[in-house]
VOVODREN-389782 format. One record per residue: x, y, z of N, C-alpha, C, O in turn. Coordinates in nm, 3 decimals, always signed. Example, Ala and Ser with C-alpha at 12.3 -4.5 7.8 and 13.67 -1.06 7.14 Angstrom:
BEGIN
PT       n_u       n_v       n_w      ca_u      ca_v      ca_w       c_u       c_v       c_w       o_u       o_v       o_w
PT    +1.319    -0.569    +0.780    +1.230    -0.450    +0.780    +1.320    -0.330    +0.780    +1.424    -0.332    +0.846
PT    +1.285    -0.225    +0.708    +1.367    -0.106    +0.714    +1.290    +0.003    +0.787    +1.341    +0.114    +0.804
end
This chain:
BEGIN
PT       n_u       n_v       n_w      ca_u      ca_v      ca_w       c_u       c_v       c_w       o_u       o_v       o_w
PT    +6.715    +7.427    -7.046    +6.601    +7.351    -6.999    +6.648    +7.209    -6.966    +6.717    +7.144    -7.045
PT    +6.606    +7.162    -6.838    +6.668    +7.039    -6.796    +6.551    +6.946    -6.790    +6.445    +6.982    -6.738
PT    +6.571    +6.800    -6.851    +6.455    +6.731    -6.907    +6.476    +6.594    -6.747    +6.567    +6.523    -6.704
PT    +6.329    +6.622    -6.708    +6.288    +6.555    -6.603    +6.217    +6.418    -6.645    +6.135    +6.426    -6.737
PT    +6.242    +6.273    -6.579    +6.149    +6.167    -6.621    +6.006    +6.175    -6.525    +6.017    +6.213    -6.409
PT    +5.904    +6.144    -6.568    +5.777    +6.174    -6.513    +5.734    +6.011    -6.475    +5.731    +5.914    -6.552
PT    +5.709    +6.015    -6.361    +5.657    +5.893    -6.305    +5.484    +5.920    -6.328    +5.432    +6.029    -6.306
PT    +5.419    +5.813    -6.369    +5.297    +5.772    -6.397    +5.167    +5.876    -6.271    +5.062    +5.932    -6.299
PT    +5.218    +5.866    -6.180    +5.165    +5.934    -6.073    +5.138    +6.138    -6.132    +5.039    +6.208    -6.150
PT    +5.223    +6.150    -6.137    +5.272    +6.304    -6.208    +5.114    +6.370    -6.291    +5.025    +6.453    -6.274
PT    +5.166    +6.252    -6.395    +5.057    +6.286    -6.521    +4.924    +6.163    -6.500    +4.870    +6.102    -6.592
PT    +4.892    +6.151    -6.353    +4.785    +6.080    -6.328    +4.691    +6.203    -6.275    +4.575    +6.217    -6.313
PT    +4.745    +6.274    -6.201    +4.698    +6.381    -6.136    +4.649    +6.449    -6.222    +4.526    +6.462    -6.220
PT    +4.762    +6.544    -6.374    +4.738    +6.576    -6.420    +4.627    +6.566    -6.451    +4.551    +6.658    -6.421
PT    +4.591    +6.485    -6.501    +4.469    +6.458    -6.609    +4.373    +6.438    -6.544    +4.264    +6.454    -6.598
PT    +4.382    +6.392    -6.393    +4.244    +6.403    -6.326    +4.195    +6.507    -6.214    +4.110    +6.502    -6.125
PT    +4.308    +6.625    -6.268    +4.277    +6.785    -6.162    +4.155    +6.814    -6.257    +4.117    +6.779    -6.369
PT    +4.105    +6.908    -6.139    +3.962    +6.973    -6.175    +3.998    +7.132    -6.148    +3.928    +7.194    -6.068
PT    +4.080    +7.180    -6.200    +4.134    +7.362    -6.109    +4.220    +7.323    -6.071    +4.296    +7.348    -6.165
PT    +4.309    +7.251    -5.964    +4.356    +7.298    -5.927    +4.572    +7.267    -5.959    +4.589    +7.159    -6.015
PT    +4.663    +7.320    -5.939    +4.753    +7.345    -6.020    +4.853    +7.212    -5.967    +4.878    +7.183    -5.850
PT    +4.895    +7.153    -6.072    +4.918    +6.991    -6.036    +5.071    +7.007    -6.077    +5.122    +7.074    -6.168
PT    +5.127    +6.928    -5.983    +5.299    +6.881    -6.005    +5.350    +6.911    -6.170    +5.446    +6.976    -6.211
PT    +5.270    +6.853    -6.228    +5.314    +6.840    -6.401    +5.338    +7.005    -6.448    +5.444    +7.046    -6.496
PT    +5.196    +7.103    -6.420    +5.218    +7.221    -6.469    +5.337    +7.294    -6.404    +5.388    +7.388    -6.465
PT    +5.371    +7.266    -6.317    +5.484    +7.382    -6.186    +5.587    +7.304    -6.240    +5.697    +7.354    -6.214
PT    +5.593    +7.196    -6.309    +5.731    +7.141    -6.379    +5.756    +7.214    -6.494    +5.868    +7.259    -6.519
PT    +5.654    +7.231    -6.572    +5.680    +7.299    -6.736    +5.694    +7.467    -6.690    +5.772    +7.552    -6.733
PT    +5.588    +7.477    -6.586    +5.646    +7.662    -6.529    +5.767    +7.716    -6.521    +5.811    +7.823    -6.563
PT    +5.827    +7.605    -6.445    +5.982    +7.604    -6.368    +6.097    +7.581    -6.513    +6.219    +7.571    -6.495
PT    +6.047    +7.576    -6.627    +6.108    +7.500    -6.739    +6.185    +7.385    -6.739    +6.296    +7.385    -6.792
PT    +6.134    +7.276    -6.681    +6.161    +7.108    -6.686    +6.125    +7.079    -6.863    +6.048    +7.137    -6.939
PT    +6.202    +6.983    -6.881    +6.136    +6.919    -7.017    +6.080    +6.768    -6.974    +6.143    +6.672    -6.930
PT    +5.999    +6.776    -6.991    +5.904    +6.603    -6.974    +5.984    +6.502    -7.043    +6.041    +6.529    -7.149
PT    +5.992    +6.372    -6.983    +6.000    +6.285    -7.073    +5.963    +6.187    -6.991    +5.968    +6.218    -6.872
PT    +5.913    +6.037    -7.023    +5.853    +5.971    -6.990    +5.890    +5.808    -7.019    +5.925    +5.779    -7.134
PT    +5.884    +5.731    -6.946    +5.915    +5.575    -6.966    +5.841    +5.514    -7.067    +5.754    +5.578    -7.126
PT    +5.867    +5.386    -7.097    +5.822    +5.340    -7.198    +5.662    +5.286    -7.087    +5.543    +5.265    -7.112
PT    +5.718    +5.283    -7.007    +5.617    +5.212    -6.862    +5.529    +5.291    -6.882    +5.426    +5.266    -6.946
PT    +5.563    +5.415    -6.819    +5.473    +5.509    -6.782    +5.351    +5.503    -6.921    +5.230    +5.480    -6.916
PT    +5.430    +5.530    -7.027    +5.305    +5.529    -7.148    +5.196    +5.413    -7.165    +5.079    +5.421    -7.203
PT    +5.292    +5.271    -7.112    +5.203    +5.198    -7.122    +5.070    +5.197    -7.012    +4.955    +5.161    -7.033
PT    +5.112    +5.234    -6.928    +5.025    +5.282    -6.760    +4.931    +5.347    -6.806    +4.824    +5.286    -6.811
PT    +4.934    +5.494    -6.856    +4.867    +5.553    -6.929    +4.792    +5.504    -7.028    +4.696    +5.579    -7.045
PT    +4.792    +5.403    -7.109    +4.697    +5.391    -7.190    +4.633    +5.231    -7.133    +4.576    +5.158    -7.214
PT    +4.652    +5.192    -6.992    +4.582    +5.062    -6.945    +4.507    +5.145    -6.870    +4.425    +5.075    -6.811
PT    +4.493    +5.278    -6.838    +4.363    +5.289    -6.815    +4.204    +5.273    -6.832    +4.168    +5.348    -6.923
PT    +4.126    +5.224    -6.792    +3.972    +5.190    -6.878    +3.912    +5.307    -6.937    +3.885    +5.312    -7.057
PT    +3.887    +5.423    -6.835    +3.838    +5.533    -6.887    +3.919    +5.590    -6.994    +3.850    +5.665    -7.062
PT    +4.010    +5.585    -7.024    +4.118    +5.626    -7.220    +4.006    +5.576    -7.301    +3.937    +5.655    -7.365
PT    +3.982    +5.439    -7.302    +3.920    +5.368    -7.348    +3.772    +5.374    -7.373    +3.731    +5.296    -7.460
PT    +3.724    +5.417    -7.340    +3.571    +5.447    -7.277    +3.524    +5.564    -7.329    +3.403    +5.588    -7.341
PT    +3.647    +5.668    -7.374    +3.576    +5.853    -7.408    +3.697    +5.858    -7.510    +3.812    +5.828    -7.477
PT    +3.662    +5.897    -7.633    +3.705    +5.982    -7.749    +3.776    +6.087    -7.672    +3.898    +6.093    -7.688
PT    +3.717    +6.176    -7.586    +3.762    +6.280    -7.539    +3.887    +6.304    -7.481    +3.976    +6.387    -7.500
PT    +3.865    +6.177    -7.379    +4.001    +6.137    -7.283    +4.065    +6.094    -7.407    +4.114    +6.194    -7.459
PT    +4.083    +6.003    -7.468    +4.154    +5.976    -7.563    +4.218    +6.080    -7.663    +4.307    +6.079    -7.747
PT    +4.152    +6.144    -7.625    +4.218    +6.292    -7.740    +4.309    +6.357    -7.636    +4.429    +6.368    -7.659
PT    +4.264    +6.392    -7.541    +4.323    +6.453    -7.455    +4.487    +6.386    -7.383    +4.588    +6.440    -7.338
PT    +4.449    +6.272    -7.399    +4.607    +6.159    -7.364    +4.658    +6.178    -7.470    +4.739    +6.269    -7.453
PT    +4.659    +6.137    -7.600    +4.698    +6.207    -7.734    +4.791    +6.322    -7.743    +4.905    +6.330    -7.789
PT    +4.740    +6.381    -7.707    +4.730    +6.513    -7.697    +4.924    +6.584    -7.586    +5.028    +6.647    -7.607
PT    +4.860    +6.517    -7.488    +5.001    +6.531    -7.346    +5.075    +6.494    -7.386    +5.175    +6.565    -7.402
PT    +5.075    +6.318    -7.442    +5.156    +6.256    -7.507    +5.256    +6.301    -7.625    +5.377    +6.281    -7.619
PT    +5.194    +6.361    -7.728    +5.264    +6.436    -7.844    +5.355    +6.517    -7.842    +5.421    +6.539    -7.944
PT    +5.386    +6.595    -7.696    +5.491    +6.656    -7.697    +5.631    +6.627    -7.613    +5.729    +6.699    -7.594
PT    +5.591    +6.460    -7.563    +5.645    +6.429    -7.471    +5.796    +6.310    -7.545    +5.777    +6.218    -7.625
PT    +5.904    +6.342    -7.501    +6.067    +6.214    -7.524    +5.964    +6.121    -7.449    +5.888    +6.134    -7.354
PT    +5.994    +6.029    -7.529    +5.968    +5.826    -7.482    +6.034    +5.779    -7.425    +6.056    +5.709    -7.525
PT    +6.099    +5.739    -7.353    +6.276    +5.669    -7.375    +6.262    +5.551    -7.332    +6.223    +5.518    -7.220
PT    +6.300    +5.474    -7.434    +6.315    +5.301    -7.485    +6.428    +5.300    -7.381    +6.500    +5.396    -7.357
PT    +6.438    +5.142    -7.306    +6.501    +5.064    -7.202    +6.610    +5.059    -7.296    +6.594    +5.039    -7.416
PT    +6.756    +5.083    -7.220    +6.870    +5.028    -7.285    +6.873    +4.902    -7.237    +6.774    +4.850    -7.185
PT    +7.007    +4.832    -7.252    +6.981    +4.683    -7.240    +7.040    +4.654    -7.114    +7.005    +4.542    -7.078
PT    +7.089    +4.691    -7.062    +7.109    +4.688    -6.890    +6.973    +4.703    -6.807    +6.950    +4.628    -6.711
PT    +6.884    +4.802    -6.848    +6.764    +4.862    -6.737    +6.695    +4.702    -6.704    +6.681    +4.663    -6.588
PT    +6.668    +4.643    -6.788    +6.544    +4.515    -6.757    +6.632    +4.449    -6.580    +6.569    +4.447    -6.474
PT    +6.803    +4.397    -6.596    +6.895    +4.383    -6.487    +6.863    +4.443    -6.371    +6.815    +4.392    -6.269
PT    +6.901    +4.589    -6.399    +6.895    +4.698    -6.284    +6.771    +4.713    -6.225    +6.755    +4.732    -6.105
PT    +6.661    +4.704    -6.332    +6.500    +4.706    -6.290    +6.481    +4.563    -6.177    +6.445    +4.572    -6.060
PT    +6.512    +4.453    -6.241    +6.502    +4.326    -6.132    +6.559    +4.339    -6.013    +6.508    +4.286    -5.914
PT    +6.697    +4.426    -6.004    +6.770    +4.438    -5.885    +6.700    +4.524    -5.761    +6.692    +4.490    -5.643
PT    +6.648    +4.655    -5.827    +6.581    +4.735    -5.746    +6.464    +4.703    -5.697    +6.432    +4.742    -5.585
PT    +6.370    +4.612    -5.788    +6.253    +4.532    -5.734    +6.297    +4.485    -5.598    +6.255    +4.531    -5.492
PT    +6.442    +4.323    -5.620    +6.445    +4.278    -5.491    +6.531    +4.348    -5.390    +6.531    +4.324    -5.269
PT    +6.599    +4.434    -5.449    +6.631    +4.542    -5.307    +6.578    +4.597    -5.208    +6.605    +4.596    -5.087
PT    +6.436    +4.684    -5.320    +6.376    +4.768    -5.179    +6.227    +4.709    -5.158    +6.158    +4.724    -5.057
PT    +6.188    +4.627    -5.292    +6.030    +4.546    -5.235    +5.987    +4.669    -5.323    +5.985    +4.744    -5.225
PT    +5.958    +4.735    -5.404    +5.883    +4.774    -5.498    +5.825    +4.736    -5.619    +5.892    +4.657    -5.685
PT    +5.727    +4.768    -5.660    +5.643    +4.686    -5.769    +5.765    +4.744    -5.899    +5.837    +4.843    -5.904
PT    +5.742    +4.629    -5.991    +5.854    +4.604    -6.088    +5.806    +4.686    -6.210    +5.879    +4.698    -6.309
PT    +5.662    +4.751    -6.202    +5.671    +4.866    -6.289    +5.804    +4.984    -6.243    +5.903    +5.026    -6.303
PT    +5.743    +5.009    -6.098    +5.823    +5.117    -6.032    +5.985    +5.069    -6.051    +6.076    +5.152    -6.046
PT    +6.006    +4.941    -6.072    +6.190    +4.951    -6.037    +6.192    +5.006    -6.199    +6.258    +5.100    -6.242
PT    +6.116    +4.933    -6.261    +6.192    +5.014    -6.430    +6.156    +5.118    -6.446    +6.160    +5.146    -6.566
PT    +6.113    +5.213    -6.374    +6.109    +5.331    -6.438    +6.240    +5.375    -6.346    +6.340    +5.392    -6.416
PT    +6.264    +5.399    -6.201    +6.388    +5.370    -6.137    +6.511    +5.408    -6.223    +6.588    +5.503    -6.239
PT    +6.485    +5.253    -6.281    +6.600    +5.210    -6.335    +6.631    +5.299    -6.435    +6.745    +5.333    -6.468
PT    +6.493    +5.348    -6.498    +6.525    +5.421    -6.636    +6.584    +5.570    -6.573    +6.699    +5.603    -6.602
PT    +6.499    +5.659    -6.483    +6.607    +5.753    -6.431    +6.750    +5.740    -6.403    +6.830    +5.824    -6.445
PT    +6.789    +5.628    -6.327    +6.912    +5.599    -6.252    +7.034    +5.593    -6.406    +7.147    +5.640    -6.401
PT    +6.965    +5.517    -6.548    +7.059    +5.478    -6.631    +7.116    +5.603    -6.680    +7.233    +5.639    -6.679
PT    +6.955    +5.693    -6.745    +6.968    +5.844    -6.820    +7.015    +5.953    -6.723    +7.019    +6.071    -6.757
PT    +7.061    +5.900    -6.572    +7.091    +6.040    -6.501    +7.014    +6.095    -6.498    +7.056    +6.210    -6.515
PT    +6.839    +6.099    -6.476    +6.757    +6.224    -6.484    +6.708    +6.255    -6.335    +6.762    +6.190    -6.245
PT    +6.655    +6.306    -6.317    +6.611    +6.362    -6.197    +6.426    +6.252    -6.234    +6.364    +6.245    -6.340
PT    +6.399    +6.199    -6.122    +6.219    +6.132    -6.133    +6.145    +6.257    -6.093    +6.175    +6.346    -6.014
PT    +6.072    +6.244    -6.144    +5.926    +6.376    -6.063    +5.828    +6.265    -6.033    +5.792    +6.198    -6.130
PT    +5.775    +6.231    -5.904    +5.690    +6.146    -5.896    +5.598    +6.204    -5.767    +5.662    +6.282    -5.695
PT    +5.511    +6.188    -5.741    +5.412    +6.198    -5.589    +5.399    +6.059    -5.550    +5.320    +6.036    -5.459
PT    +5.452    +5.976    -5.595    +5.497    +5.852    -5.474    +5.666    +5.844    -5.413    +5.761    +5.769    -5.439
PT    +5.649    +5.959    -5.326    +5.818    +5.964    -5.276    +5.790    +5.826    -5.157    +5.886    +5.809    -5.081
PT    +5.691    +5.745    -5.140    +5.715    +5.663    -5.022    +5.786    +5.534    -5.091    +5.850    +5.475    -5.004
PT    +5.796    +5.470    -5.216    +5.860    +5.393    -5.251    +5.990    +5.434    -5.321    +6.104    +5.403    -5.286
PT    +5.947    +5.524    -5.447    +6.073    +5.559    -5.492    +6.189    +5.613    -5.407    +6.302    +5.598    -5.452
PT    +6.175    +5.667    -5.305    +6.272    +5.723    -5.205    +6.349    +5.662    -5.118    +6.433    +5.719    -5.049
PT    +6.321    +5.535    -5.118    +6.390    +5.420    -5.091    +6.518    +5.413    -5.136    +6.609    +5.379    -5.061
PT    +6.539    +5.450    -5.290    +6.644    +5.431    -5.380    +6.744    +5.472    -5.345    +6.742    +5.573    -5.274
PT    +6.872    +5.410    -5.381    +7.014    +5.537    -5.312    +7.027    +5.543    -5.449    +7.000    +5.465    -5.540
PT    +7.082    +5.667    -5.443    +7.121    +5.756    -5.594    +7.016    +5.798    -5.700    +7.058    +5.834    -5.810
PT    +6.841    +5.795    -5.667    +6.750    +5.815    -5.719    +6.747    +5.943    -5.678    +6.725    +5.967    -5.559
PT    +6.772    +6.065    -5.786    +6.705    +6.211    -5.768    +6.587    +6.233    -5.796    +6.549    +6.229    -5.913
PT    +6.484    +6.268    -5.669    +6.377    +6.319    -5.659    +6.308    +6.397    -5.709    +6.407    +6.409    -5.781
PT    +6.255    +6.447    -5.736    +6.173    +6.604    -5.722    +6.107    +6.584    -5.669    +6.039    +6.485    -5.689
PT    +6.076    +6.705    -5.518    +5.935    +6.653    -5.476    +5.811    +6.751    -5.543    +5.821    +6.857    -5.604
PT    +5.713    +6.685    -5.513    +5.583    +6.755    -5.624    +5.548    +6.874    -5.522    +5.468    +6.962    -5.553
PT    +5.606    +6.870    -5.413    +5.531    +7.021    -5.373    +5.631    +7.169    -5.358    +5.609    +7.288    -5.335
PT    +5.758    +7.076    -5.387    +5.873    +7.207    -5.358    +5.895    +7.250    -5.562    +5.901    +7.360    -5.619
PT    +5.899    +7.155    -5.600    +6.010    +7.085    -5.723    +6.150    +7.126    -5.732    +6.205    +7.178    -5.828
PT    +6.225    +7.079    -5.555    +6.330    +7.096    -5.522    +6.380    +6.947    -5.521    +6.299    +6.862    -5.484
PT    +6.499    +6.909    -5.557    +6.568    +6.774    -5.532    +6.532    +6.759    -5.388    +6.545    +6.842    -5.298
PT    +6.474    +6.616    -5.383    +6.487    +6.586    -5.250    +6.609    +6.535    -5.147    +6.708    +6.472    -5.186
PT    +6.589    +6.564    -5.045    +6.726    +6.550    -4.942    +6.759    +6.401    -4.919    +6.854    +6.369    -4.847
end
């Protein structure tokens, strides 16, 4: 099982499909292992509606619990600033970037229009979950 980093987008969908079968599930189908930025978690819980419903809150809880964290080594904050002024992406997006690019992981994201910018950023795209070209 090969452990994929999940961009905020991924498990945004997730949680706000109604039926129908979202990037996140065809990752755990395919046997990806999740793991997630320290970003991404925080993204996830600056949502208002978390906040607002017990339910949602259980339910983020919940995704969360089975998910690797992975804490910034001490290079990423560097590499994160660099990729910001490289390609003009928001500086959430360069650290999570950065956090794929350090751990070698493959990103799973449905914003391939910024992250894809990156040289040496492996993709997944959310509709193949084939490395992108």
């Amino acid at each position: 099982m090969t452990e994929v980093l999940l961009d905020t987008s991924v498990l945004i969908e997730f949680l706000r499909a109604k039926g129908k079968k979202t990037a996140f599930e065809q990752l755990l189908a395919r046997g990806w292992r999740p793991a997630i930025s320290f970003i991404t978690l925080a993204e996830l819980w600056a949502g208002k509606s978390v906040w607002e419903s017990k339910e949602k809150t259980a339910v983020l809880e919940k995704l969360l619990s089975g998910m690797r964290v992975i804490l910034p080594a001490a290079e990423v904050p560097k590499l994160s600033g660099k990729l910001k002024a490289e390609y003009g992406i928001s500086l959430l997006d360069a650290f999570i970037a950065a956090e794929a690019l350090q751990k070698k992981l493959p990103l799973a994201t449905l914003n391939q229009k910024d992250f894809g910018k990156i040289k040496g950023l492996k993709l997944l795209q959310a509709s193949s979950l084939k490395p992108a070209a």
